[in-house]
C-alpha positions in Angstrom: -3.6 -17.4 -3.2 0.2 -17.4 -2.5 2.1 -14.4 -4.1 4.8 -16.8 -5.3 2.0 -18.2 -7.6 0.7 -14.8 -9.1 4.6 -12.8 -9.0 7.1 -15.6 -10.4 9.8 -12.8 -12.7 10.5 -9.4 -12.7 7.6 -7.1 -14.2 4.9 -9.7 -13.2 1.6 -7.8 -11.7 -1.5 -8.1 -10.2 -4.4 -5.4 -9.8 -6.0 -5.6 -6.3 -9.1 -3.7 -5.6 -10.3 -2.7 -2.2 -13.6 -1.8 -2.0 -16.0 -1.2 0.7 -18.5 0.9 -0.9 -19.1 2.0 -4.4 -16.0 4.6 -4.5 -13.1 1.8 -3.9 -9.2 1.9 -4.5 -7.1 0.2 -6.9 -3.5 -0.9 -6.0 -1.2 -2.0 -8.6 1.8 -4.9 -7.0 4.4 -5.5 -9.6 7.3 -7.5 -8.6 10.4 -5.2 -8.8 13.3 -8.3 -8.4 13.7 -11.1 -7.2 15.4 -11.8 -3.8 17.8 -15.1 -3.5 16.3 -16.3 -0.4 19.3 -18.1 1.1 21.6 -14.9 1.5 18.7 -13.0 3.8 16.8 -14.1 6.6 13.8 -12.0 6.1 12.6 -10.5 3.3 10.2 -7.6 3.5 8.6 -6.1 0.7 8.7 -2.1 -0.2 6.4 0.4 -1.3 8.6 2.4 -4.0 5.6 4.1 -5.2 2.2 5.3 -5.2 -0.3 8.5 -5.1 -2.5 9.6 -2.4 -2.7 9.1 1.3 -4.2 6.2 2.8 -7.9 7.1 4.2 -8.4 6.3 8.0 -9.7 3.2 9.1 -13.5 3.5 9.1 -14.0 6.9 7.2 -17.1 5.7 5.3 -15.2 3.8 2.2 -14.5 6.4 -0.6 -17.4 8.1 -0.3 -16.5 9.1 3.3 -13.4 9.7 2.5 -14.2 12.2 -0.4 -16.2 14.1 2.8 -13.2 14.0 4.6 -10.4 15.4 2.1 -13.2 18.1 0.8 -12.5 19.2 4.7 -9.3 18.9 5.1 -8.8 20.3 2.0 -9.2 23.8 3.5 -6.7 23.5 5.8 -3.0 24.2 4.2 -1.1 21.9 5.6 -2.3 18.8 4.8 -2.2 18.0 0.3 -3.9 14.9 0.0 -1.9 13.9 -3.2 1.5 13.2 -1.0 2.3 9.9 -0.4 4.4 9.0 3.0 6.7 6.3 1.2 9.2 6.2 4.4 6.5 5.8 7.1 4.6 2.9 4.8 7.7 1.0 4.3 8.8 1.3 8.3 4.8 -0.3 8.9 5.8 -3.1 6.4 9.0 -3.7 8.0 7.1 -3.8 11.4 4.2 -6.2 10.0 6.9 -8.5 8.7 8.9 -8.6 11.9 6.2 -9.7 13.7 5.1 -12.6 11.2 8.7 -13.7 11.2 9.4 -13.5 14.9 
């Protein structure tokens, strides 16, 4: 389904759930604005918020990931409740470069 037909004004949302197993994720899209598509060429959605880090690809779903972060949970450096909002938003601006190129 086309976002355009789920997000049409400001403050519109949709829950999307990502589940692989029976420990999942939840992600909430709200639209923030909307973008007068005539004065840009491209237009990219952001990330302006969230909570967590992303599990790796192919950790076991949520239950493998649980495994993981009890691990890496020991070490001090990493807090699993930081979210990278600058290096998200540069992988959306490289997905949508590449659909638009």
């Amino acid at each position: 389904m086309p976002l355009e037909m789920l997000l049409k004004n400001p403050g519109d949302h949709f829950f999307y759930d990502y589940r692989l197993d029976a420990v999942g994720w939840r992600h909430e899209v709200t639209l923030l604005e909307l973008v007068d598509s005539a004065s840009v060429s491209v237009v990219i959605p952001q990330c302006v918020d969230g909570s967590g880090q992303a599990p790796p690809e192919d950790c076991g779903g949520g239950t493998g990931y649980s495994d993981i972060l009890a691990l890496l949970g020991q070490a001090r450096e990493f807090d699993p409740n930081t979210i990278d909002l600058t290096g998200i938003n540069f992988e959306l601006r490289q997905t949508f470069k590449e659909v638009t190129e």
